[in-house]
N, C-alpha and C positions, 0 to 999 in steps of 0.2 A: 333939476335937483331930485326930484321926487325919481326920475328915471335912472339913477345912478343910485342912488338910497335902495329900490327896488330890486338891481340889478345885483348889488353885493349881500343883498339876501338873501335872492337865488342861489347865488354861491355858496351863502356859506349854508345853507342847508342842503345842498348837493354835495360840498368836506362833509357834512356830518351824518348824511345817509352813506360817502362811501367810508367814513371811519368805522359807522356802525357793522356794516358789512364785512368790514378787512378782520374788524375784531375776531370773529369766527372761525375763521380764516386756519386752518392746519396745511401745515408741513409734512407728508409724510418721506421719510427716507427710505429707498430702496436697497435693503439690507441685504447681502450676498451670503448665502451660506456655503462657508470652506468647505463643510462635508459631502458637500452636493459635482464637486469638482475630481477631477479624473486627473490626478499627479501625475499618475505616471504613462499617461498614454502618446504609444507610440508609432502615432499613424493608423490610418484604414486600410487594413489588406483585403484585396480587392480577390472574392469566393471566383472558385472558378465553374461549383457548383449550377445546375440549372435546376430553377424554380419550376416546381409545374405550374401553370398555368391553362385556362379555360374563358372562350370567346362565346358570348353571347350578341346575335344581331338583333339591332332595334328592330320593329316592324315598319318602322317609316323615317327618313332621313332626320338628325334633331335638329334645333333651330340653333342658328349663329350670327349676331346679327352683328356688324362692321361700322366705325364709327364715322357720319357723313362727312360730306365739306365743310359744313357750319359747326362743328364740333370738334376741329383741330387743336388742343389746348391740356395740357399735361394731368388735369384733374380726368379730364375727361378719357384720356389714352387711358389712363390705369384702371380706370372703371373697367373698361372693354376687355382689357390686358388681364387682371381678374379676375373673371365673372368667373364662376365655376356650375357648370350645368350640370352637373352631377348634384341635386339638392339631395341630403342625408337628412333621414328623420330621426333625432338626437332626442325625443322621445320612449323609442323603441330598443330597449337593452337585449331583450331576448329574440329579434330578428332582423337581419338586414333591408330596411329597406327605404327605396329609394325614388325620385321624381324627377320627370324627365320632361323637358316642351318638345313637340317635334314641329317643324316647318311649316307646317297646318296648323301651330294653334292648341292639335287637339295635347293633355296632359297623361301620361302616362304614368302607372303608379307602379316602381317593380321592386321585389320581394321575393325574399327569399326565406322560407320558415324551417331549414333546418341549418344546423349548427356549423356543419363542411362548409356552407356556402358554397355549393357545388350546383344547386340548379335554384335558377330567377324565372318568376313567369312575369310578362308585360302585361296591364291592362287599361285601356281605356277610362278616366274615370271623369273627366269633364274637357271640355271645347270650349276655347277663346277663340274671340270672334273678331280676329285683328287681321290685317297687311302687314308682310312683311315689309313691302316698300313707305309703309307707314310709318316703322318701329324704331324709336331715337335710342333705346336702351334695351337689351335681353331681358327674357323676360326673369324678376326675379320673386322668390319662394321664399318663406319663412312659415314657423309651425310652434303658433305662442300655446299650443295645449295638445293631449295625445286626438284629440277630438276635430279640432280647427287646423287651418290653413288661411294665408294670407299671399296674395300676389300678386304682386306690381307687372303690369300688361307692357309695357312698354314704351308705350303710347300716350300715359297720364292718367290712368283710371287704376283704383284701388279694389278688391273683390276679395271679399269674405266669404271664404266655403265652409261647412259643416262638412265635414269626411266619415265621420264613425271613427274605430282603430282601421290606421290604416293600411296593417297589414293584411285586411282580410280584401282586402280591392276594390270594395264599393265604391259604387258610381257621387260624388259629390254633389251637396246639396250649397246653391250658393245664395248669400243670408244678407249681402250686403256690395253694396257697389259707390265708389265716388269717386269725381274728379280733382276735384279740391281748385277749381279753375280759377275760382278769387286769392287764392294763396296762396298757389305756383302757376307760373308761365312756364310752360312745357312741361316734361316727362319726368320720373323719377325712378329712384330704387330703391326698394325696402333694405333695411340692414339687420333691424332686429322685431321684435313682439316677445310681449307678455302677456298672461292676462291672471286676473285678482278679482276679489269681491271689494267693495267698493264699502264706506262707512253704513248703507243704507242696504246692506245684506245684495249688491245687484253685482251680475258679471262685468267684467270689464275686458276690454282690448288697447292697451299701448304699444303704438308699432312707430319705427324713426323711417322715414322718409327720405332719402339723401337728395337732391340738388343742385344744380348749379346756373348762378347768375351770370352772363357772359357779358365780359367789359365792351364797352363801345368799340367800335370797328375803327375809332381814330386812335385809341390808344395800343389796340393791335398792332397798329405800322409803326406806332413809335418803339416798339417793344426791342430787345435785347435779349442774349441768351441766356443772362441772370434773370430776367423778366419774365422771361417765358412763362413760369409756373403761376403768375402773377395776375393772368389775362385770365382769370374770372373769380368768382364768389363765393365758395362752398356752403350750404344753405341744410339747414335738417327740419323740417315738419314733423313734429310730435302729435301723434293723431291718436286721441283717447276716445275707443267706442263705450255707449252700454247697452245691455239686453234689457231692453223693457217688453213684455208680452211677445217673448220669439222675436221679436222685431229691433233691429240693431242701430242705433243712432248714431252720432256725432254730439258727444257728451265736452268735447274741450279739446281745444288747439293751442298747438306753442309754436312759435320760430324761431331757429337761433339762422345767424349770419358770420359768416367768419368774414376777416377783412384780407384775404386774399392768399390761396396759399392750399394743403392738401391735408386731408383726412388720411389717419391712417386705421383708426380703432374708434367707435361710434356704438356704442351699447345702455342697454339699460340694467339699474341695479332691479332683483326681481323682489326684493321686501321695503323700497322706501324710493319714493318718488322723485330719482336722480339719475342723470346719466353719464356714466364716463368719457373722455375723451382722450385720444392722442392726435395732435394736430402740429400744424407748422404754424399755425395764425389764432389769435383770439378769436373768442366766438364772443357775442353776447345776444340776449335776449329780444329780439325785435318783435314778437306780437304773442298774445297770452289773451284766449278768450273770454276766463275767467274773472282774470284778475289785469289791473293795470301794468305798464310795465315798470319797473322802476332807472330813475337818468343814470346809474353808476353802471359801470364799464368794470363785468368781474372778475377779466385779467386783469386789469389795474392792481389788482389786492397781491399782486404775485409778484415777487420779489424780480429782478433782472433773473431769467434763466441763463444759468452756466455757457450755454453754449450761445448766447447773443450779448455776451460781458464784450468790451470793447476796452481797447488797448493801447495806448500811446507809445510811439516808437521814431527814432531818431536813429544817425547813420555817419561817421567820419570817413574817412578813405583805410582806416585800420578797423573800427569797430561799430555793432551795433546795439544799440541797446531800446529794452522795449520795458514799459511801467506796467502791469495788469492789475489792477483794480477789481477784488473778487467779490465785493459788495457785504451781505452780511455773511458769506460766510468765512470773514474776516479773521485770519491768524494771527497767534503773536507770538510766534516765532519760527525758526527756519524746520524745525521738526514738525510743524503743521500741516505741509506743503513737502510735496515729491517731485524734485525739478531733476531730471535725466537728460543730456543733454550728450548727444554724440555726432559724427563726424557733420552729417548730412540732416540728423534727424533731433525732435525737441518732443518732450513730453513736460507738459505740468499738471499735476493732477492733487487734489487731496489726498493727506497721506490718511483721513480717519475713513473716507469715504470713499465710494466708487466716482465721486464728481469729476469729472477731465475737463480743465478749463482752455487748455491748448497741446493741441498734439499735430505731429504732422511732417510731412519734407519741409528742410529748410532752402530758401530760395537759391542758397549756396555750400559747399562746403566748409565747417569753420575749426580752427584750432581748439580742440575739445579740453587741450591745458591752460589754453589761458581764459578760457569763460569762467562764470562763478556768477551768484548768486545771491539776493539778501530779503529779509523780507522786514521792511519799512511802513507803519501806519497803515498796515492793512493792507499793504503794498504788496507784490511780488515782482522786482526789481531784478532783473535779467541781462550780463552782458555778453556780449559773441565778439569774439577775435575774427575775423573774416583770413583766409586763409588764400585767398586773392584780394589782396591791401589794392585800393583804388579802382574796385567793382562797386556801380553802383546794385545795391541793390533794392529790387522794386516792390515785392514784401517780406515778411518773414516767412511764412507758412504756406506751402503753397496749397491752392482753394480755399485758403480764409481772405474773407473781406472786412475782418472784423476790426482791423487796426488801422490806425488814425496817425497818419506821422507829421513829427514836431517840424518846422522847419530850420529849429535852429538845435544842433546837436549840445552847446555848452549851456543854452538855459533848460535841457533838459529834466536835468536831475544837478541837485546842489553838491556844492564841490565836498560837501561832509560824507554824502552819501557815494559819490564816486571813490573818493579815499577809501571807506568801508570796502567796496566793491573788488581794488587793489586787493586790498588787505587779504578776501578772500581767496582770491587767486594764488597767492603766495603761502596762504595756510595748507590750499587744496594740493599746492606743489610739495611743502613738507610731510603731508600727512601719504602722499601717494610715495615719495623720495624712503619714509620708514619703514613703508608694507613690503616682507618681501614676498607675499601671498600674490601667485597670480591670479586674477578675478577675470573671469571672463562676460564680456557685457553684458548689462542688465537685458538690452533687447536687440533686435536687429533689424534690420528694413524688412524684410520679409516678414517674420513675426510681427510685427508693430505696424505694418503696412493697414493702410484705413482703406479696410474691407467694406465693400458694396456700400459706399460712402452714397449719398444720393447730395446732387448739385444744393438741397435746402435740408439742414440739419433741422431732427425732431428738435420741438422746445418742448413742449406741454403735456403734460397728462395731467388732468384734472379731472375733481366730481364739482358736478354743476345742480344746484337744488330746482329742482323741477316746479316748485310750487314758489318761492321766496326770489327766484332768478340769482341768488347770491352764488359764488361760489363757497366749496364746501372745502374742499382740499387739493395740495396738487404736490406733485412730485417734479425732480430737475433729474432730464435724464438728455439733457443733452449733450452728446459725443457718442451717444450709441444711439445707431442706425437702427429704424424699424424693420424686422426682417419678414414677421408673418405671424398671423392670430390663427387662432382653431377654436371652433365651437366644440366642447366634451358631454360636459352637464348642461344638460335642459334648466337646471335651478341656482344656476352662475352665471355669471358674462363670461366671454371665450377668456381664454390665456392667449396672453400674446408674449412674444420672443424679440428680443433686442443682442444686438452685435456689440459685444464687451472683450475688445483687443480682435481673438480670433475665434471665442468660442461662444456660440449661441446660447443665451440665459431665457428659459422660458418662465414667464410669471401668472400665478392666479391672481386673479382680481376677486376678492371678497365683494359679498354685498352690501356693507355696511360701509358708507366713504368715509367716518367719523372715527374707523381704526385705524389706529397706528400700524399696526401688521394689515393691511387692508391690502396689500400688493407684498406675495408672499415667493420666495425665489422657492420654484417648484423640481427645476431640475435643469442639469447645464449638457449641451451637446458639443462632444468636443472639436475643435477647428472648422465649427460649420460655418462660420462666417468669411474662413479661410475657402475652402472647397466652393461657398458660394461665390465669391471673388473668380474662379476659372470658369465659371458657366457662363458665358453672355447671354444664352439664348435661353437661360432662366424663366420660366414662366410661373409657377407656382409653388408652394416651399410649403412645405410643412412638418406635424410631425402627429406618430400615432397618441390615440387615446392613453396607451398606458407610458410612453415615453421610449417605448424601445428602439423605436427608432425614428433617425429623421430622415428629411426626402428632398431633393429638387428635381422637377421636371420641366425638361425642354417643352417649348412650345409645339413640338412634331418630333414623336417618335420615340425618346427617351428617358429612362426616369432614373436616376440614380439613390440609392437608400444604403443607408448611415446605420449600421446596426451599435449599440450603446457598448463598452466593451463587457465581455460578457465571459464566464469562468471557467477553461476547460474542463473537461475531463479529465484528462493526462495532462501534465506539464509538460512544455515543449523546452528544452537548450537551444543560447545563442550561440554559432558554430565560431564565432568571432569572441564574444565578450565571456562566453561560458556563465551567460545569464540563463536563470531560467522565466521562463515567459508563461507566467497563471493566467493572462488573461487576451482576448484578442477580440478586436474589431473590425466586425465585417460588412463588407462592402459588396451589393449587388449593381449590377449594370442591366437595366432592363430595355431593351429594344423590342419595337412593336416591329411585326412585320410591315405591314400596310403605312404609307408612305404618307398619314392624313393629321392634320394637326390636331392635339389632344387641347380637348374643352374642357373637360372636369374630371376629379377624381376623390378620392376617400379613403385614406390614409387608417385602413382596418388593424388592428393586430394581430389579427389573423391573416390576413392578403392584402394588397393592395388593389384597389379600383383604377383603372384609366378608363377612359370615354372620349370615343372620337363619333364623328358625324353620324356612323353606320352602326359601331359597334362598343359592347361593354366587354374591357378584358381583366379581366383577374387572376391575379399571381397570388401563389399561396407561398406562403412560408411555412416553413417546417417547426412543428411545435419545442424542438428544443433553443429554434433561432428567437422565436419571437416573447421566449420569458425574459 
């Protein structure tokens, strides 16, 4: 008795430490602004123009390091996939410059101090004392001050340099070294650093650590290709230094553990001791050297994300019909909800918000007159005429797994709510029978096509309280595809870019997780999500510092750039429409001669960087191209 008495009030003070927690708890919406969008744009015309351009040789081959046999596993490919060895110091406004590993180890600092970016000297400015045939990760670089450097060796060891400014080339002084051997098994990668004065007047160092747990080797052989990305742990070490007398410590440790799944955006806010996330998997709190942890689970506090809502569905030899359950953000009535439904293809989405709770190919083609619509208790009640009567079919959506089917089609839905359902159908016939407005579709497979879709939709973006383990706030941005982050400002977290229909939406992230505008729509790229959809061999995406333009680059050889549309000079005429054309978007195609896969690059607004094993090459843009 006593052990059952005990047991239920463990519980319920675990409900009321996660009530107390959820209470906190913010919602922020990711708010589109119309003004930031390009109505009218009509395609990238591809310049026929040639860029100048100028090739700089390293002094010694740079490091590339390939991911082993024990490291087979989708967390781990994207690491490798991109690393970017071109490290940019986001510090330094008034000079280029930049850090390079070469195959030895040794670190090279290169720089450029005048404005053309027209000449870089290489130098020497510290040696790591590694094996290549030792090194599970690249080596990776971060710069939490214009002063310091932080770099992850490859191998498992963390090293703190002093640099001075590090445009003048000095040789590095290094202030601090660990392995952290009790609180990772294996190697890691740095993602971000800060550093602050601490309540007691002292310097500080906060750096994330990335990692990863690899599942037992019996659960590898059971795996599937839904599974795949599943076969390990993604892991972050929060590693807080401080200076006391020149001398650098280990002042406080944290660990978050995700429960299976991929990182895509991992930063810290630089004024309040929290860190952002965008993940495929809950994180929570596993070890805090300061303080205890606490038992609550702080994805718990977060409503069902949009894009893991689940859906009941049923199937006659004429029809199908599916119930979607959109949790709280629950309508009450059919103008709440944007349901498009055409031959082959189904969109439902809020009509107040960007949320998409189901989009996609349908499993078949279906009679677009006789479906319809209603939206019941919260409900979004959906029917389809199947347009081949006596196909089975085997989902709605094709790549959702998200729907759950009845097995019995007439207790699906009550025979009051099917009448309704009628009902609509016959209204949607008289009301389409009066128009005699021809309307041409709302979308089409091509446009609507789910661009650079990845097998595991983003769920989460969240602030996570660094000190309390609570979560602070999160946002539902699931149906758009994470596309690519950029570090700009040294005193922000990067912006990252998400795929909304065809056009790339880039966001700042605020440092404060407790605003409401805390994730601010900064500016849209148009059909980049589109254009990245025809690159397979996509390796890196980005976009420049002041937005002018955006970029993909192949893995070897090519970089393609997205110039913003931008105002002529002259007005051009359409020889066809007898339009005239004020504005146009330009498209460069940049080919390396040398036939060697590109490692890194830097997305300038004045030229862009590539880097391959041997060589830095930079393309310049012409100063009317890149306002």
């Amino acid at each position: 008795l006593f052990s059952i008495s005990n047991n239920a009030k463990t519980d319920r003070n675990v409900i009321e430490i996660e009530m107390a927690f959820c209470t906190k708890v913010k919602f922020i919406e990711l708010r589109l602004d119309q003004t930031k969008f390009n109505v009218g744009f009509e395609g990238y015309k591809l310049s026929t123009g040639c860029l100048r351009s100028k090739s700089f040789p390293t002094p010694v081959p740079l490091l590339s390091v390939l991911p082993g046999a024990s490291q087979v596993c989708y967390e781990t490919l994207k690491l490798f996939a991109k690393h970017n060895a071109l490290h940019h110091d986001h510090w330094d406004y008034e000079h280029a410059v930049f850090v390079l590993v070469a195959n030895s180890g040794t670190i090279f600092c290169v720089s450029s101090l005048e404005a053309a970016l027209t000449e870089f000297t290489f130098t020497s400015v510290a040696k790591l004392e590694v094996k290549l045939s030792d090194m599970r990760f690249n080596v990776s670089v971060s710069f939490p001050s214009p002063d310091m450097a932080i770099i992850a060796d490859g191998i498992g060891s963390l090293l703190v340099y002093h640099t001075d400014a590090r445009y003048l080339q000095r040789e590095w002084t290094l202030v601090f070294t660990s392995k952290f051997a009790d609180l990772i098994e294996g190697s890691f990668i740095i993602v971000d650093s800060k550093t602050q004065l601490d309540a007691s007047g002292k310097r500080t160092i906060d750096c994330l650590l990335r990692y990863l747990i690899m599942a037992p080797e019996g659960c590898a052989k059971q795996a599937t290709s839904s599974t795949y990305s599943m076969l390990n742990f993604p892991g972050i070490l929060w590693v807080t230094l401080r200076e006391e007398n020149e001398n650098w410590t280990i002042a406080r440790t944290r660990k978050l553990l995700g429960e299976g799944g991929t990182i895509d955006y991992c930063y810290l806010s630089r004024e309040w001791d929290a860190i952002c996330l965008i993940s495929t998997c809950p994180f929570q709190f596993e070890h805090d050297s300061l303080k205890p942890v606490n038992p609550h689970r702080p994805f718990d506090c977060i409503p069902r994300p949009i894009s893991q809502i689940r859906y009941i569905w049923s199937q006659n030899p004429e029809r199908v019909i599916f119930r979607l359950d959109i949790g709280l953000q629950t309508p009450t009535s059919k103008s709440d909800v944007l349901v498009i439904i055409e031959k082959s293809w189904i969109l439902v989405k809020s009509a107040a918000s960007s949320a998409i709770y189901l989009r996609g190919k349908l499993f078949s083609d279906v009679n677009v007159e006789n479906c319809s619509f209603i939206v019941v208790d919260g409900e979004v009640i959906v029917q389809l005429e199947k347009s081949t009567p006596g196909l089975e079919w085997k989902y709605i959506v094709k790549g959702d797994n998200k729907g759950v089917i009845h097995p019995f089609f007439e207790q699906m839905i009550r025979p009051a709510v099917l009448a309704e359902l009628m009902d609509a159908i016959k209204k949607n016939k008289t009301e389409s029978d009066s128009s005699e407005v021809d309307q041409t579709p709302t979308f089409s497979i091509e446009e609507y096509e789910d661009h650079n879709a990845s097998d595991q939709e983003v769920c989460f973006l969240v602030w996570l309280d660094g000190d309390d383990h609570s979560l602070i706030s999160h946002a539902d941005i699931g149906g758009h595809s994470f596309l690519f982050c950029t570090k700009v400002e040294f005193d922000k977290p990067p912006r990252f870019c998400l795929n909304y229909d065809i056009d790339g939406i880039l966001w700042q992230v605020d440092n404060d997780p407790r605003d409401v505008n805390c994730f601010k729509h900064l500016e849209s790229f148009p059909a980049f999500g589109y254009v990245r959809a025809g690159k397979p061999m996509c390796k890196y995406q980005s976009c420049s510092a002041d937005c002018s333009y955006s970029l993909l680059i192949d893995s070897c050889k090519r970089a393609y750039v997205y110039f913003r549309p931008q105002k002529l000079e002259t007005s051009l005429v359409n020889r066809k429409t007898s339009e005239r054309v004020e504005k146009v978007s330009r498209q460069y195609l940049i080919t390396l001669e040398e036939n060697c896969e590109i490692i890194g690059f830097m997305a300038h607004p004045k030229a862009l960087f590539l880097l391959t094993e041997y060589t830095l090459h930079v393309f310049y843009f012409a100063d009317d191209t890149s306002k």
